[in-house]
Every structure is written in structure tokens, then in C-alpha cells.
ZAMARGU-4260 file (C-alpha; in steps of 0.2 Angstrom, whole numbers, plus 5000, padded with zeros to 4 digits):
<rodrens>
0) 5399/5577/5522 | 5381/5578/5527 | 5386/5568/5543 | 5399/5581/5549 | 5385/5596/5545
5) 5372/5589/5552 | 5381/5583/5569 | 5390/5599/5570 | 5408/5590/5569 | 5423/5598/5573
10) 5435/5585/5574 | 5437/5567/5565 | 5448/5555/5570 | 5455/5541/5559 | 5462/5526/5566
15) 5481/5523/5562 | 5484/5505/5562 | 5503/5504/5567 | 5514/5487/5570 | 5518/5483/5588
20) 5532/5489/5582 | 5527/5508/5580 | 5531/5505/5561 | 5518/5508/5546 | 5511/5495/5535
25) 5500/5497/5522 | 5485/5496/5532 | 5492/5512/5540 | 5495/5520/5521 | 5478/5515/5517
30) 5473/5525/5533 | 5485/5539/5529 | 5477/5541/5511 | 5458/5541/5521 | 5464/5553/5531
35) 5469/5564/5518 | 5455/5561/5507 | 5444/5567/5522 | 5455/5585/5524 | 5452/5589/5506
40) 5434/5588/5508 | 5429/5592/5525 | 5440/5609/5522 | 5439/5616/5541 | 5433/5601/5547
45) 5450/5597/5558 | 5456/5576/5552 | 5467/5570/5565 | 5476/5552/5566 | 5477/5541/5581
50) 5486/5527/5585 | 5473/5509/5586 | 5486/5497/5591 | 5479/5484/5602 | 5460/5493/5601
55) 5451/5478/5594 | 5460/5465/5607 | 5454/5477/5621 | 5439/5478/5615 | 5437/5459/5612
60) 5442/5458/5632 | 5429/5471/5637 | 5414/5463/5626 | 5420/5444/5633 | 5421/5453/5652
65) 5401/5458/5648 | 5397/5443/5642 | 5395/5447/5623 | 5403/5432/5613 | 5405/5423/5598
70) 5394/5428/5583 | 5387/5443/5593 | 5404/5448/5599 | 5411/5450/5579 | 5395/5461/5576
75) 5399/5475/5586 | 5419/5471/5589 | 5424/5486/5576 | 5412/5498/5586 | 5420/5493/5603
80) 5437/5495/5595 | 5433/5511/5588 | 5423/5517/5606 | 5442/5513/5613 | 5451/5520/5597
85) 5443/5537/5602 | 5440/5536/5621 | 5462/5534/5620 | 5464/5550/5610 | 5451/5558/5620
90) 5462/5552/5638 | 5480/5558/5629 | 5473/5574/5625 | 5465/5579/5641 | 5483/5572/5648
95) 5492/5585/5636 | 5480/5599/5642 | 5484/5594/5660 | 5502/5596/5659 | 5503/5612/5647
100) 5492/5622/5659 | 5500/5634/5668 | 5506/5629/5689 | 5505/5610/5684 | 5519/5598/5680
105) 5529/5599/5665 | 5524/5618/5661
</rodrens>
């Protein structure tokens, strides 16, 4: 809580671990529960899930393609994962906005 006042947080975003699948496991009812959990005490502090699939593979890639590996690599993989957790539902939504804006595609 003092996090979200002191930063001025609108929005959280909670990872949503799905199967390759598209199916829910129970790490994704763990991150369900979290999620909801967060709602009841952020109040108007919006809680919004997104999809992590592949996020730490990507990131692994990225760290590797920098030259960050082994021991430092698993130190800082879960940031980088979450950097690409959030930069995705950051892309999708600017994507959404896109096409719902009036004289663009899909309107």
C-alpha cells in the first residue's frame, strides 16, 4: 500500500502464468487469488491480469544477447521477465487504442 501511494499508482499488473496451452494451472489460480487480494485492498487502485507466457524465456534470450549469464543471469531473470511481462500489456494496449480510435482500422 505505501508503494502504490507513494508512487502515485494507478494501475498494477499481475502476471498470469497460462500453459502454452492457454489453460490455467495452479500457478495461474495462485496469481488469480493475488490478483484478487490486491483489488480488496488497493480499492481504486485498478488490478489487471496479463498473460507471462514465454516472459522469462525471452528474457533469458535478451540477458544471454547482452552478455548477462549464468549466476548473474538468474539474479535479475524475474525482473527482465517482468520488464517483458509489462512492456507486452503496455504494446497490446496502445495496439487496442489504435484500432478503437475513430478513422483507423477496425473502428
Amino acid at each position: 500500500m505505501r508503494l502504490v501511494a507513494e508512487h502515485d499508482v494507478v494501475e498494477v499488473i499481475v502476471g498470469l502464468p497460462r500453459t502454452l496451452r492457454n489453460r490455467h494451472g495452479a500457478a495461474a489460480e495462485t496469481a488469480v487469488g493475488y490478483a484478487d487480494r490486491l483489488r480488496e485492498r488497493l480499492g481504486a487502485v485498478s488490478v489487471r491480469l496479463a498473460d507471462e507466457r514465454l516472459s522469462t524465456v525471452s528474457a533469458t534470450k535478451m540477458l544471454s544477447d547482452r552478455g548477462v549469464k549464468g549466476r548473474k543471469q538468474r539474479a535479475v531473470v524475474d525482473q527482465a521477465a517482468a520488464v517483458e511481462i509489462l512492456q507486452g500489456w503496455l504494446d497490446a494496449r496502445a495496439s487496442r487504442r489504435r484500432t478503437s480510435e475513430p478513422g483507423t482500422e477496425g473502428s
